[in-house]
N, C-alpha and C positions, 0 to 999 in steps of 0.2 A: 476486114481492114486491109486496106493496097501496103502492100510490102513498102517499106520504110527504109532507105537506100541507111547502112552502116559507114560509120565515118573512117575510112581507109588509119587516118593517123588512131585511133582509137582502138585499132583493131591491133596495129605496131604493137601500139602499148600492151595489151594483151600478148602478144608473141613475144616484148621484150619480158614482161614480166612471169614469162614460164621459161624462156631462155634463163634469167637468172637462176630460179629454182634449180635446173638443171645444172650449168657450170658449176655450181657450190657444190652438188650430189644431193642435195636435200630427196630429193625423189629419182629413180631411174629415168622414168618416163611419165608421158599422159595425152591426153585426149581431149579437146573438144568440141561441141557440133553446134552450132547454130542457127536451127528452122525458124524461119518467118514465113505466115502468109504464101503457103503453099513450097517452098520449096529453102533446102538448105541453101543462107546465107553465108556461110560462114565453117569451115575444117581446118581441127589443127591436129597434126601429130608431131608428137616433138621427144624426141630421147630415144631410151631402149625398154623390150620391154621386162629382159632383165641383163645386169652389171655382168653375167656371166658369157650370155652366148652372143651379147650385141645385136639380138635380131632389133629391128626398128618397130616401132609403134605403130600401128596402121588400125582402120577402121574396122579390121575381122579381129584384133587381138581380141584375147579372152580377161577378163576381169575377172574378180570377185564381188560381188556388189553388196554382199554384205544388207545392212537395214533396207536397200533398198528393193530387200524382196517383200516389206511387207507390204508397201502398194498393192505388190502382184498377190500377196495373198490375202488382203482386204477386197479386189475387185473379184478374185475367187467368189467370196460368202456373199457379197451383195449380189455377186448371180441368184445363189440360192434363194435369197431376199426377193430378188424379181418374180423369183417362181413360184413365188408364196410361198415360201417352207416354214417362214416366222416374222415376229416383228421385233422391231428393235426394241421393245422395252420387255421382250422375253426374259426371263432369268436363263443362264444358261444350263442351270439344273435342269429343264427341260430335254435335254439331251445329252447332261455330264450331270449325272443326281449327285454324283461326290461331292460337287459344289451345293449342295443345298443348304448346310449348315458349316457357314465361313466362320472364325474366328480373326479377331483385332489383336496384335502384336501386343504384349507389354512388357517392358524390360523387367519386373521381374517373374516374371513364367506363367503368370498366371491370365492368360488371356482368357478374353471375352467374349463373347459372345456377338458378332456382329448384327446390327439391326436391319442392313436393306441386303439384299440379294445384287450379286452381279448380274445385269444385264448384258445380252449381247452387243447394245451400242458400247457399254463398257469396254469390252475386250475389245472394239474396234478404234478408239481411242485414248485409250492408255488411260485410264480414269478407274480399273478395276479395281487397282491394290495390291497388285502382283510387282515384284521388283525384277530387273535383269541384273545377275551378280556379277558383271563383267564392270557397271555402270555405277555401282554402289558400294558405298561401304557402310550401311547400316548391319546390325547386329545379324537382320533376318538372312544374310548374304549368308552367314555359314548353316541356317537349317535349308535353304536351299543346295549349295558347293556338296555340306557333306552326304547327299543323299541322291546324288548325280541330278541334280536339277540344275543348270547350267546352262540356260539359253542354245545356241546351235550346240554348243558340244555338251551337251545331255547325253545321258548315258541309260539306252533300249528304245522302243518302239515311242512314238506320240503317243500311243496308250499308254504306255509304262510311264511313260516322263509324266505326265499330263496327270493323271491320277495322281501320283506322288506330290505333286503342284497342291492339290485339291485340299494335301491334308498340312498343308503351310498356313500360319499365319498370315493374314493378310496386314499391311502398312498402315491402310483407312481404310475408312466407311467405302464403299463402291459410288463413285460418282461426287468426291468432295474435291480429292487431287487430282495432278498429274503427276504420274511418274511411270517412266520409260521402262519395258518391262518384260513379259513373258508372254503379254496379252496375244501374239501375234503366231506364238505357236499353241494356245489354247484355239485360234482362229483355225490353225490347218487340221486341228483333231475332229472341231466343230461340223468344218467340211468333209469330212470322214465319214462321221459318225451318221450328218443329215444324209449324205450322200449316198454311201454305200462302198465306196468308189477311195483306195492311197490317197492320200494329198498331193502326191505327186503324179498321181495318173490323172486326177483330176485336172493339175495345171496342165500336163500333156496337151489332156484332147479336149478339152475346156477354153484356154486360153495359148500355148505356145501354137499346137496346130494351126488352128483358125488363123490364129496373127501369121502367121508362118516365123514364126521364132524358130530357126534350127541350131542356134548356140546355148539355147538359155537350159537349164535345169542345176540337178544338183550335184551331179561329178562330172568326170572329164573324161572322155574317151581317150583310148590312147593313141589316134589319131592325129589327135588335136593338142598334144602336147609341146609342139615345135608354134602354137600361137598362142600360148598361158601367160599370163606375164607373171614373173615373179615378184614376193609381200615383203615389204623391208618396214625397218623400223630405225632409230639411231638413238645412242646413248650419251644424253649429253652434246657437245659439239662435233662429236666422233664422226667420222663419217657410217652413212647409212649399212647397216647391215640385212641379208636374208632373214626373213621368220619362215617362208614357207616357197619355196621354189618346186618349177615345173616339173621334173623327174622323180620327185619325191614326198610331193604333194600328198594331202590326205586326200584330197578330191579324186585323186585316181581308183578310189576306193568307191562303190556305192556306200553311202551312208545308211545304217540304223535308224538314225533321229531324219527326220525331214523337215527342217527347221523350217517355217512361217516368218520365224521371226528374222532369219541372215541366212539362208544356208543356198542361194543362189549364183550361179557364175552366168554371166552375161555377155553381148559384145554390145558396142555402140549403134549399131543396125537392128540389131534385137530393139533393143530399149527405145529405140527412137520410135519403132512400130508401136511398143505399147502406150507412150505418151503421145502418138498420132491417134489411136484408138480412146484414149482421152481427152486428146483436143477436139476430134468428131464428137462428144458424148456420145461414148459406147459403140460405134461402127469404126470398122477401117475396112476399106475397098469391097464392101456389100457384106463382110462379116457384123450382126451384131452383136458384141459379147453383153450390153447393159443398156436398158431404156437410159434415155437420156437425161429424163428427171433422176434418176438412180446417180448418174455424175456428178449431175448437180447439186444431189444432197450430198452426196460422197465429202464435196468439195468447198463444204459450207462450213462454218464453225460450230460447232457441239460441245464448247464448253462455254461453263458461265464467266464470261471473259476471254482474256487473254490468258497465252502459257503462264507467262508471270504472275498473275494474277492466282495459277493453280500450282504455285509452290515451284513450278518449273523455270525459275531466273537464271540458273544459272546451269541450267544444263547441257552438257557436252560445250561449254566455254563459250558458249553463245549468250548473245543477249536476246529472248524473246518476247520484251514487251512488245505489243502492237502487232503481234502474231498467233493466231487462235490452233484450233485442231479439229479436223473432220472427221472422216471413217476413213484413216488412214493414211492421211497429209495432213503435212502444216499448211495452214492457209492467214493468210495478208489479210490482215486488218485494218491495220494502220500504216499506207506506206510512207506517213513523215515520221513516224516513233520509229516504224524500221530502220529508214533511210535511201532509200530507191525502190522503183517498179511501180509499181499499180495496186491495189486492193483486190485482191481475191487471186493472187497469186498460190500458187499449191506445188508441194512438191517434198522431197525428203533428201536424206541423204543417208551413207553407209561409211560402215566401220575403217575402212582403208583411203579414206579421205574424196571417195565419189560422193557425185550431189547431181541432181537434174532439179529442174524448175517445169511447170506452163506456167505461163501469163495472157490471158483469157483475152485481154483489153488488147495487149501488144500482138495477140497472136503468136508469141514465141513459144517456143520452147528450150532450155538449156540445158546438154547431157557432159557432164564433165568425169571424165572416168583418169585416178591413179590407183595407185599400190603404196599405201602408207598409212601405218598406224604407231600410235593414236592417231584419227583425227584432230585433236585438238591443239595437237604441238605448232602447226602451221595455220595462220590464218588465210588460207586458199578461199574457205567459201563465203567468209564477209570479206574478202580480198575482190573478188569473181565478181560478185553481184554489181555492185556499183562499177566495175569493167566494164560489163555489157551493156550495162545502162547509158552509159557516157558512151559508146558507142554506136547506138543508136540514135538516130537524127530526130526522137522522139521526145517532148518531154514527159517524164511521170511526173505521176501525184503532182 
């Protein structure tokens, strides 16, 4: 597609509407990027990247990114996919036997006995039965909590955590719902286990290498401390408070758990490479990390329906009719039920209020990096989306 000129006043708007965020305090700072059709359209940095030292926002700051590691470790396993290691209607007892014999949740104690087996496609979109207890308050939240099963902050090795998993209750049958979960660090143990090879050494020399990601992994060297941005949160109309600032960071720490599911710090150069390496289907600049039919499935819908259609209407404060799920993205269905973009739109977002897009049709891409949590206090990313679309001299849908 020939680059599609963005509407200068459209673009204002966008800069007035994070200059507001900021004067209030609602957030320190933020980020966003704009690629079209071969080259970036579009950079903002605006704020600080934390209340304390004033440094400014710039395209090397460091992020947390939170959910939006688990793109990066869903394109992980479909390597191994590519390489024949399995297919997706594997059970993953094939490689975690703990999982052989699941059991169904009942509120009074006496669970059941589940009848299909989780699949690998399962754990690739949230369809296993597994819950995230950060995200939930069903009953099964505390036999997960009190037994350090707790999504990134789980407590011991992905062996340890992941096993302990095994012998949970499951919510449903494997492949009935959606619901947002753990699947993503049964994903990094998966790749372990086939592999041979940390989860995290695997992303190394697997995927940041190759990309040449030199910001991304899972703590922070202490180098790189003077570009961290600090995590705020706010109480009420209060102004914004720290949860986790740069000199005191747990990130400074290597981690125990190597979360699949959030446990990645990023920068906007990083991240952009890896959704360039998805907008090539699986190449960036002679690297290929994935056949390109492997993207294409990736980025396709794999459930029966829409989100809302699988129990998921109202999650994280979103509306998702008109939006399906892949191996590892949400993907566009419907973009009049949405309400902007194009159909087959894919992309995620994370815990501290980042979101990135591609849109396949438009050619774009969209990487939007803050420091705030909940995500759902601020409508930023249904705020965002019809932003860029109006800005664009394109019509969708």
């Amino acid at each position: 597609m020939k680059h599609t000129k963005f509407s200068n006043n459209s673009l204002r708007q966008i800069d007035q509407y994070f200059d507001d965020y900021i004067s209030a305090q609602k957030i320190a700072g933020c980020s966003l990027l704009l690629w079209q059709s071969e080259a970036e359209r579009y950079t903002m940095f605006k704020g600080v990247q934390d209340l304390e030292s004033g440094t400014p926002v710039s395209r090397d700051t460091i992020f947390r990114i939170y959910s939006m590691t688990k793109p990066v470790a869903s394109v992980a396993l479909m390597m191994l996919w590519d390489r024949g290691y399995f297919d997706l209607n594997d059970p993953i007892a094939r490689f975690l036997p703990k999982f052989n014999e699941m059991t169904l949740y009942r509120p009074d104690g006496d669970h059941v006995s589940a009848a299909g087996q989780i699949k690998m496609q399962h754990v690739l979109n949230h369809t296993a039965g597994f819950i995230l207890p950060a995200f939930s308050e069903h009953p099964l939240r505390e036999f997960y909590v009190s037994d350090g099963v707790n999504g990134s902050r789980s407590e011991g090795t992905l062996t340890d955590v992941i096993d302990r998993l095994a012998n949970k209750p499951l919510l449903f049958e494997p492949g009935t719902r959606w619901e947002y979960s753990m699947a993503t660090d049964v994903v990094g143990h998966l790749i372990e286990v086939i592999d041979g090879r940390p989860f995290d050494t695997f992303l190394q020399e697997e995927i940041f290498a190759p990309l040449g990601l030199v910001d991304t992994g899972f703590h922070l060297s202490s180098n790189k401390i003077s570009r961290f941005a600090g995590n705020y949160t706010r109480d009420g109309s209060e102004p914004i408070r720290p949860i986790d600032m740069p000199a005191t960071s747990r990130y400074l720490t290597v981690p125990e758990y190597k979360s699949g599911n959030g446990g990645l710090l990023s920068t906007m150069d990083d991240y952009l490479r890896f959704c360039l390496m998805l907008r090539n289907r699986g190449t960036l600049n002679g690297v290929q990390l994935l056949k390109a039919e492997t993207v294409d499935l990736m980025t396709r819908n794999h459930l029966d329906g829409d989100m809302a259609d699988m129990d998921a209407a109202n999650f994280s404060g979103l509306d998702w009719s008109g939006i399906g799920f892949g191996l590892g993205f949400s993907v566009v269905l419907d973009p009049k039920r949405v309400g902007y973009g194009n159909k087959g739109i894919y992309g995620w977002s994370g815990a501290a209020s980042t979101y990135f897009w591609v849109d396949p049709v438009a050619d774009l891409i969209a990487i939007f990096f803050t420091q705030f949590m909940p995500s759902r206090t601020y409508p930023i990313r249904s705020d965002l989306r019809p932003l860029v679309y109006s800005a664009l001299a394109l019509k969708s849908f």
